[in-house]
N, C-alpha and C positions, 0 to 999 in steps of 0.2 A: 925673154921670159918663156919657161915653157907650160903646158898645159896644167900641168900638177900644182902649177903657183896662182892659179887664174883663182880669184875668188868668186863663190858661188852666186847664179843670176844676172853675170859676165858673159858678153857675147864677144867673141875675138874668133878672127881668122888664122887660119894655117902659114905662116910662112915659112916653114922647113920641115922637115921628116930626117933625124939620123936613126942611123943604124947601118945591120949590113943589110946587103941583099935579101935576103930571106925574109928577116925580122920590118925592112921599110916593107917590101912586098906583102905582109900580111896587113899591115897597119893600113895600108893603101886599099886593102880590098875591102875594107870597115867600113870604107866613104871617107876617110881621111886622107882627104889630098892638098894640093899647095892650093892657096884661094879659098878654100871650102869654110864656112860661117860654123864656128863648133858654140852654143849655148851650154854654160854649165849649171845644168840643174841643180844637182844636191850631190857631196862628199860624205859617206861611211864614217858616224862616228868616229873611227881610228883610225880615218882618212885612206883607205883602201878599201871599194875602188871608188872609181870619180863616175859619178853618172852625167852623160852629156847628153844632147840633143843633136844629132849633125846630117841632112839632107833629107830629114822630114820625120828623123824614126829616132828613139832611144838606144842609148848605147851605153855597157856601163865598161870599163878601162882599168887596168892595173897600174897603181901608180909609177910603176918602173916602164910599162909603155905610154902615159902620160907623158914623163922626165922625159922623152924622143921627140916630142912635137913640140915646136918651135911655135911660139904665136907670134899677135902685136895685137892687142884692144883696138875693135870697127870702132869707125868715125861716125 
């Protein structure tokens, strides 16, 4: 599952990042890394972008860098 599919108020963890180099290297310096706890607040009426919550701070995400992060729903 990736991030863009998580339904809203959904807490799940990181377990991938694709992309290339560049594009994982940005997303990584967001606070999104492998492990890391992403909360999804609220999604854009027309579902662009996704507003998260990830290592203490708000973040809001383009759906096509959402589609790159890999999750699984915490236990």
């Amino acid at each position: 599952m990736t991030l863009r599919d998580v339904q809203v108020g959904s807490t799940v963890v990181v377990a991938r990042i694709d992309g290339d180099g560049a594009y994982k290297r940005r997303i990584m310096d967001m606070g999104i890394t492998k492990g890391s706890d992403i909360f999804v607040r609220k999604v854009a009426p027309l579902g662009d972008p996704v507003e998260i919550t990830v290592r203490g701070y708000e973040l809001s995400l383009r759906k096509q860098d959402a589609g790159c992060v890999e999750v699984r729903l915490k236990n």
